[in-house]
C-alpha positions as CSV (number, residue, x, y, z in Angstrom):
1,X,-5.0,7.8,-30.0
2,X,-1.7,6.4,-28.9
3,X,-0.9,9.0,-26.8
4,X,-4.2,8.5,-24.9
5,X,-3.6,4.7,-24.7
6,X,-0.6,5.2,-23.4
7,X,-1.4,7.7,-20.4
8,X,-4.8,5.4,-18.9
9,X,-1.9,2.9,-18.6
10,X,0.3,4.5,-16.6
11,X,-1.8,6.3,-14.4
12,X,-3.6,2.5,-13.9
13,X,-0.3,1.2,-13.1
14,X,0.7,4.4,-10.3
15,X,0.4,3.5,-6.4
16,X,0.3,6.7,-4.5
17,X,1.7,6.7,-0.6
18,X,1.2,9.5,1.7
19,X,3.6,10.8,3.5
20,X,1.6,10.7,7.3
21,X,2.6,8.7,9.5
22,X,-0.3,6.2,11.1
23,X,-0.8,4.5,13.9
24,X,-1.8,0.5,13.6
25,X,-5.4,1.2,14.2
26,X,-4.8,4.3,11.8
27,X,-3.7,2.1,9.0
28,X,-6.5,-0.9,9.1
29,X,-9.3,2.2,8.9
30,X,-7.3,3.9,6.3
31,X,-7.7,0.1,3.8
32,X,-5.3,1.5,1.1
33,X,-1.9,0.9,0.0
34,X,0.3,0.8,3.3
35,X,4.3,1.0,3.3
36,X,5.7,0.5,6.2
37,X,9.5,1.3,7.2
38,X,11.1,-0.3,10.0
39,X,14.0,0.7,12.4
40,X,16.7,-0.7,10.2
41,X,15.2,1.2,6.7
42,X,14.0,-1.9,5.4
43,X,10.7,-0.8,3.0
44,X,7.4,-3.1,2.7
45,X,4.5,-2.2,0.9
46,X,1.4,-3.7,1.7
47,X,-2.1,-3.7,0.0
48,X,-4.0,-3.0,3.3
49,X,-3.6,-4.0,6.7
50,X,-6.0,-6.2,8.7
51,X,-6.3,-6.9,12.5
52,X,-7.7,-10.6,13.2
53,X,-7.9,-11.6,16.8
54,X,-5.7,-8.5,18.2
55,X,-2.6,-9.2,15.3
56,X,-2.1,-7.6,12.9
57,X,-1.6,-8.6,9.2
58,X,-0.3,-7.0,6.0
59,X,-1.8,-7.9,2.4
60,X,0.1,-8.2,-0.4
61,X,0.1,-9.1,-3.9
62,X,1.0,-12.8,-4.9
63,X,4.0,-12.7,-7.2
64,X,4.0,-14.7,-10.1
């Protein structure tokens, strides 16, 4: 029982990435988990991407 417990919460808590690399346009279709790695390796992870007004925004979760 505590073994099953155990497994639905860590495959609840897993965020899966893939590897293809999207354009802009790509990325707001997709409406998934987005990470996004600039020029200088700096990492962001976004819950979806949205595009108001020709910008574009990134989602994320509101730490506590």
């Amino acid at each position: 029982m505590c073994l099953i417990l155990s497994s639905i919460f860590l495959l609840q808590s897993c965020k899966i990435y893939r590897k293809k690399t999207a354009t802009n346009d790509e990325a707001v279709e997709f409406d998934r988990g987005v990470k996004v790695i600039t020029q200088d390796d700096k990492t962001y992870k976004f819950k979806r991407f949205i595009k108001e007004d020709g910008q574009l925004f990134g989602l994320t979760k509101k730490k506590l």
